[in-house]
N, C-alpha and C positions, 0 to 999 in steps of 0.2 A: 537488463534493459527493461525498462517501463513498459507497460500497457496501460490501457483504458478505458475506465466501463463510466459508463454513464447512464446519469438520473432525468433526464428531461432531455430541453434541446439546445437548450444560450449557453452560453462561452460567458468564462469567467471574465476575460479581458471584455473590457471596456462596459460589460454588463447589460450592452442590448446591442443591437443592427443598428441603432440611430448612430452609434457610434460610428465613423470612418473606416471601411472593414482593410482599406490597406494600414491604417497603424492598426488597428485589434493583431493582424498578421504581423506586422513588426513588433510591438510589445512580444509577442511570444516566441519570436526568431529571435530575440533581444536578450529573452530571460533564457531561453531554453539552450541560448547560442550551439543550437540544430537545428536546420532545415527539416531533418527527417523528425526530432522529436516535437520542435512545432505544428508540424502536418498531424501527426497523432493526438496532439493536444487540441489542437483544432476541428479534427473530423475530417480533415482535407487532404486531399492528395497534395504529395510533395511537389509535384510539376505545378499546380493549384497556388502553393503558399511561393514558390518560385516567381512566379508569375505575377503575383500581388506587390510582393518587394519591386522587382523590376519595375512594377507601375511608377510605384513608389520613386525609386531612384530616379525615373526619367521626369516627373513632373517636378523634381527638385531639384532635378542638374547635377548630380553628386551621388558616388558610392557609398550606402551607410554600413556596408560589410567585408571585412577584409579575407576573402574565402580559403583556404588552403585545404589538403588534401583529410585531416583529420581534424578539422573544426575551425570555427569561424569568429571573430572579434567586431567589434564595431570602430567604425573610422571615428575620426573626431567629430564629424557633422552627423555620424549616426549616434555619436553620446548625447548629444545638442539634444536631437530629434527625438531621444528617449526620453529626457527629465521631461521635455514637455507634454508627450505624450503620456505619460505615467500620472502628472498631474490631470491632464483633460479628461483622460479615466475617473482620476479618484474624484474630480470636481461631478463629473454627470454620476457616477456611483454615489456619491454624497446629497445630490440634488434628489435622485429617485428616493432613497432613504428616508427625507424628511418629508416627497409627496407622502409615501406609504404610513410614513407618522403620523402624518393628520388626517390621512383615511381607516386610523386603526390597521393596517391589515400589513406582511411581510411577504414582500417578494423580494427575487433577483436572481445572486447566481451565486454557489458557495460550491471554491474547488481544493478536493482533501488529497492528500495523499495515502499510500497506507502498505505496510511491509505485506507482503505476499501472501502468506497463510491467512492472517483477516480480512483483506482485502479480495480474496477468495468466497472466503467459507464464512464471516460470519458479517462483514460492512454490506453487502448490497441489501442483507435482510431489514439490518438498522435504520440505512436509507430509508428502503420503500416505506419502511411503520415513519417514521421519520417526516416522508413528505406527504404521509394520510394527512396529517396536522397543521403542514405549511403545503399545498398544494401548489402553489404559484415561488415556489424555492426550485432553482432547477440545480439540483450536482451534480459532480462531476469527480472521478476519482482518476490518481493515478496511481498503480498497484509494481512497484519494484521491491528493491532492497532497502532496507532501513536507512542506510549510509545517503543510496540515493535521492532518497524520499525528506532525510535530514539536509538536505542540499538545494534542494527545490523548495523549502520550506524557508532558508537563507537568503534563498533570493527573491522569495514571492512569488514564487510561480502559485505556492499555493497558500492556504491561510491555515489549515490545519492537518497536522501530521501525525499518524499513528502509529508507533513505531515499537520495538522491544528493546531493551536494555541492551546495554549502559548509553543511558544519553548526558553528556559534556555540554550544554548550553547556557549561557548565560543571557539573560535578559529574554525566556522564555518561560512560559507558565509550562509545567508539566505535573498532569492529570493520570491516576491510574482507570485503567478501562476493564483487563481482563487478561487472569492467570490462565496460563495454559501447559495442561501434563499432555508430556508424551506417554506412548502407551505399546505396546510390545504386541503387532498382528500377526496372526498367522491363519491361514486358512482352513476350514471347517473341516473335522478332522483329524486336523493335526495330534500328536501323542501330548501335546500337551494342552489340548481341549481336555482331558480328562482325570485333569489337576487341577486342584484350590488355588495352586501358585508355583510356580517355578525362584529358582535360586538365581544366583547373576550366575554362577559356574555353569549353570545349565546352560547359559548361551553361546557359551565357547565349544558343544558339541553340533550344534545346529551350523546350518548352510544360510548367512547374514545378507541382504540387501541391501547396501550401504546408501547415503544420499551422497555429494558430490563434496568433495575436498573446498570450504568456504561456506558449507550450506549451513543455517542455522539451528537446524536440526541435528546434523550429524557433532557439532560442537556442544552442545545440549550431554548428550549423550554421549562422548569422551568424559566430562565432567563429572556428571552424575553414577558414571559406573564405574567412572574412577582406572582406565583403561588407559594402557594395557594395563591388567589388575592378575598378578603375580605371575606375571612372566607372559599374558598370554591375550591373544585378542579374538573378536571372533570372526569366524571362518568365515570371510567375505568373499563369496560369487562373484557378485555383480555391485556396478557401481552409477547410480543413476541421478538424472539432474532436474525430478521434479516429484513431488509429492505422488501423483498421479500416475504414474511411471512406475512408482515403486507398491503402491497398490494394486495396481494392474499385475505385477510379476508376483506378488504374494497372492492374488485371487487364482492364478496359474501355476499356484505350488513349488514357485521356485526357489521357497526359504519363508523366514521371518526377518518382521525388520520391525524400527522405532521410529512411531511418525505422531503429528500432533493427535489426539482425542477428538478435537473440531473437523477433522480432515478426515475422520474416516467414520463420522456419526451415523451418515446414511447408509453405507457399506455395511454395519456393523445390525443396525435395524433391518435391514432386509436378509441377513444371514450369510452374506459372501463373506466374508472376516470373523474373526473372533478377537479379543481381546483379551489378553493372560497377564494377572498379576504377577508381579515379581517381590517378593519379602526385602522390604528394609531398603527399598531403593523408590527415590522422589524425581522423577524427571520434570522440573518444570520451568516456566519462564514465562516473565512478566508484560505487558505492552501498557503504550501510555497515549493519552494525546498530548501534542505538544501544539503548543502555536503560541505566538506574540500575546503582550497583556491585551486584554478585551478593548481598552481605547482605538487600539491598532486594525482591529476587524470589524467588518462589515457587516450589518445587522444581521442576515443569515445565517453567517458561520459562528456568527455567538449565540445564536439559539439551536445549531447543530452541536456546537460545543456543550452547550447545557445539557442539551436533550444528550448528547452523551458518556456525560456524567451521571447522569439520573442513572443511564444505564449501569452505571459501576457494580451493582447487586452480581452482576456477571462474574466480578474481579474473583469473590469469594464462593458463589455457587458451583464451577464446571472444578469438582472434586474430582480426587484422582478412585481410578477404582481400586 
């Protein structure tokens, strides 16, 4: 499921309050086709963006949504009601753009998506340096899975998407941003704090923290250690479904585990974690931006896109240890 962290205060849809706030609400029940993930997306309670449609539907005499128990479509006068509405968007999004043109200066609203671990740990820092320089730029992120973030980027919920490997897109720009090694923690003390490096055999004696069966990390790490690797895997405890989670259980001794570098930076700096090499083994995986050719986007999100290009130094800096 999506979350959402946010840079300022405006809504991508429709790109200020002048706009109609019951279509900005449709647009996003429309793209999102969820009441619950439109509310999120908006900042609004879900009784809130309920409320708004309904307005909506009664002062048009007609249902634009066809509801059912696990999601929801649009009627034929709610298809109508979207081209137009998608255009009145891009027509006053369009119109703001070329004021800000001839006043020199970039405002609006640029909304990104972004796979979990960066969308975590390393995009809100981005951001903020990000809108030292465009101050009147408000973003907005939404922080899921790759898959779903590549999906919301298909539809335009958002304009750019930051995702990790393997991305299958046609008729999309994609951009490298930043390589990312997993790294083997165990907590201070451990017998193997008191070694240059451990072997990959050494981890089939230890008590292992797994992430959750589908996690990007845990598929990371089948790969790279090449596992089950002669006959044998490692001695997994516990089986957990977030970064955080499994940091928390290695700060309390309950084994080692394999999590991103990015994800456990501060942990490591303050002394709760340690980090141990391992010989001859490279865990790592790529992330990209992706979004439509630049014609396609919004003055904003093409100078977030640049500005996150620039950043690429990243790609090849965060070395493994």
């Amino acid at each position: 499921m999506c979350r959402e962290v946010r840079a300022g205060s405006a809504l991508k849809f429709g790109a200020s309050h002048m706009i109609d706030f019951n279509l900005k609400v449709f647009i996003a029940v429309a793209k999102m086709r969820s009441f619950t993930r439109a509310a999120k997306l908006l900042n609004l309670s879900q009784p809130a963006v309920t409320h708004q449609i309904k307005n909506l539907e009664l002062a048009l005499r007609t249902r634009l949504f066809v509801r059912s128990q696990s999601r929801i479509s649009l009627t034929q006068p709610g298809e109508i009601l979207l081209k137009y509405a998608e255009d009145i968007s891009l027509l006053y999004t369009r119109a703001l753009e070329e004021i800000q043109e001839a006043e020199s200066r970039v405002a609006g609203d640029v909304h990104i998506g972004a796979a979990s671990l960066l969308g975590t740990y390393l995009l809100p820092t981005l951001i903020g340096e990000f809108r030292k320089s465009y101050p009147d730029v408000n973003a907005s992120m939404l922080v899921g899975n790759s898959k779903e973030i590549i999906e919301y980027l298909q539809s335009d919920v958002i304009e750019l998407a930051i995702v990790s490997e393997p991305i299958l897109l046609s008729n999309f720009e994609v951009a490298p941003l930043y390589r990312d090694f997993l790294t083997i923690i165990v907590y201070p003390g451990h017998p193997w704090t008191a070694r240059e490096s451990i072997l990959r055999d050494d981890l089939f004696d230890e008590d292992f923290i797994s992430r959750e069966v589908g996690s990007g990390t845990r598929e990371i790490c089948l790969k790279a250690l090449d596992l089950p690797h002669k006959g044998r895997t490692p001695r997994t405890v516990m089986v957990l479904g977030s970064t955080e989670a499994v940091k928390m259980a290695v700060i309390a001794k309950m084994g080692f585990s394999i999590v991103s570098r990015l994800a456990v930076r501060s942990e490591v700096e303050l002394g709760l974690l340690k980090e141990i090499p391992i010989q001859d083994v490279t865990m790592a995986r790529d992330f990209y931006v992706v979004c439509r050719p630049e014609k396609n986007l919004s003055v904003p999100a093409v100078r977030l896109k640049n500005f996150l290009r620039d950043k690429k130094s990243l790609y090849e800096r965060n070395l493994p240890i």
